[in-house]
C-alpha positions as CSV (number, residue, x, y, z in Angstrom):
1,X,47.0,158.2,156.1
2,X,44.3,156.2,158.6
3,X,42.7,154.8,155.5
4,X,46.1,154.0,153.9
5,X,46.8,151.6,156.7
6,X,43.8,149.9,156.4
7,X,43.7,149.7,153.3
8,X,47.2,148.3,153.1
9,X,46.3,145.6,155.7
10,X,43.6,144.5,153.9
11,X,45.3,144.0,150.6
12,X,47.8,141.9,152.6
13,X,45.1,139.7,153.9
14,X,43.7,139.6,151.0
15,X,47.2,138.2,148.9
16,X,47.8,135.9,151.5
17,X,44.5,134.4,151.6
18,X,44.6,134.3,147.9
19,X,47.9,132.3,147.9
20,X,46.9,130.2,150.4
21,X,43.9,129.3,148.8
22,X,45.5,128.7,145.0
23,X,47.8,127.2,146.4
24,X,46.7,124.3,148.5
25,X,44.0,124.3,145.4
26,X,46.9,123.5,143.3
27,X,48.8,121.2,145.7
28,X,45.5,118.7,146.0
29,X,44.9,119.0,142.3
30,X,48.8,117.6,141.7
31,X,48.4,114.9,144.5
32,X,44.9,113.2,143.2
33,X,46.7,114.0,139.6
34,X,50.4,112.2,140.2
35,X,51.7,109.3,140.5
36,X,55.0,108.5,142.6
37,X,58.0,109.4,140.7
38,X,60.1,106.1,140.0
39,X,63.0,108.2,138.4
40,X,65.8,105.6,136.9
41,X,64.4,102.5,138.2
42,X,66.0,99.2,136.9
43,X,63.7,97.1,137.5
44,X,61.2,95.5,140.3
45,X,62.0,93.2,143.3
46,X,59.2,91.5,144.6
47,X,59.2,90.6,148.5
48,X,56.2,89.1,149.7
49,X,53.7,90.2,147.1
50,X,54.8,93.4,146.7
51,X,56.8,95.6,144.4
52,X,60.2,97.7,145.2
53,X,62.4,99.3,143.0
54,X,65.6,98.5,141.9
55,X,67.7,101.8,141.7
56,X,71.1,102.1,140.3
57,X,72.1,104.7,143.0
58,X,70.4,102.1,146.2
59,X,73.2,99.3,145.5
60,X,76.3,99.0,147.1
61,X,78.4,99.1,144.1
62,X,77.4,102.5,143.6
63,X,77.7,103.6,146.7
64,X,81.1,102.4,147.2
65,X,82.4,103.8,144.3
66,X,80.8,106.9,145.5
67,X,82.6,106.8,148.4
68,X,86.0,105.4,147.0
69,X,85.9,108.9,144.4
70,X,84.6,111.4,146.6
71,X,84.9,110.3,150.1
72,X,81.8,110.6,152.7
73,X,81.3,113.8,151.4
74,X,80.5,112.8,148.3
75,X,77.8,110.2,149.3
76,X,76.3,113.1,151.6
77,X,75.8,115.4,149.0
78,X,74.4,113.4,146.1
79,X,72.0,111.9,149.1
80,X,70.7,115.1,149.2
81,X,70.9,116.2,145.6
82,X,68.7,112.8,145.2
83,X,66.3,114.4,147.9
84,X,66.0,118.0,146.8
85,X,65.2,116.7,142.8
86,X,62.6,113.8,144.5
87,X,60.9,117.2,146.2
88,X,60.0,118.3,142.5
89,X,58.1,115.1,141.1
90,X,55.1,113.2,141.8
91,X,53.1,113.1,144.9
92,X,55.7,114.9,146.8
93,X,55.5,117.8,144.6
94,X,51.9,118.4,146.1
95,X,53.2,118.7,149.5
96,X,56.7,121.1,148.3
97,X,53.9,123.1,147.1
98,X,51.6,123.3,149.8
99,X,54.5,123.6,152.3
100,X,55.8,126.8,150.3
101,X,52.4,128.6,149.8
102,X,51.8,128.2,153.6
103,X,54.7,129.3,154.2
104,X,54.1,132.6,152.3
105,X,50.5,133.2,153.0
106,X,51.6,133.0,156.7
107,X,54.2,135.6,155.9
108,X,51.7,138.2,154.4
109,X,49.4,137.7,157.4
110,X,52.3,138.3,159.9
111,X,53.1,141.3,157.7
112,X,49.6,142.8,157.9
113,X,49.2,141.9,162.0
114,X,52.6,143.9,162.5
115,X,50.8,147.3,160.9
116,X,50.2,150.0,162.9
117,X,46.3,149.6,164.0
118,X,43.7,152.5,162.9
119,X,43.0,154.4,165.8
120,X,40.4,157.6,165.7
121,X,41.3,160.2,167.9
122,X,38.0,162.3,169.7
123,X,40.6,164.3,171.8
124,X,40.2,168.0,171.1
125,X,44.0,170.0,172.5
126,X,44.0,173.7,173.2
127,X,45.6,174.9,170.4
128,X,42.5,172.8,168.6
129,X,39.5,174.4,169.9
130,X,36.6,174.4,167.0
């Protein structure tokens, strides 16, 4: 049973660090890989030399009709609908993906540092007396 515990910990070590390694592997191969995602972009504004997008959903027209359809609420949730899908493209992909495989590699060590430690007993009882 003393060498099951160990043996258990170890593995769990040894998946977390496994995870943590493929996967912040994987999240710096993504970032130096991907660009920013420009999802439905209309077209380019340029202020002072540089380049912004022109989004349908940034103007006030949208917005307001947003609003006028499906109230604050509405403009609440497709804010973060617009988040949550940004979380899955480009650049920011990398760091979703490093976040999460943190996040679980952490989990397995917490998981293996919570097992009971293997401890020899020496002590001989009475009843125990070879």
């Amino acid at each position: 049973m003393k060498w099951e515990i160990a043996d258990l910990r170890e593995t769990l070590i040894l998946i977390g660090a496994i995870i943590m390694v493929v996967g912040l592997g994987s999240a710096i191969w993504i970032y130096q890989s991907a660009g920013d995602y420009s999802g439905s972009v209309l077209g380019y504004e340029i202020i002072d030399g540089s380049a912004y997008p022109i989004r349908p959903e940034d103007s006030r027209i949208y917005r307001r009709d947003l609003e006028l359809y499906g109230g604050k609420a509405a403009v609440v949730v497709d804010d973060f609908s617009r988040w949550f899908v940004g979380l899955w493209h480009g650049t920011s992909l990398a760091f979703t993906i490093a976040g999460i495989s943190i996040f679980i590699s952490f989990i397995f060590f917490f998981a293996a540092t919570r097992l009971p430690s293997r401890i020899k007993h020496d002590v001989h009882s009475e009843n125990n007396r070879e």
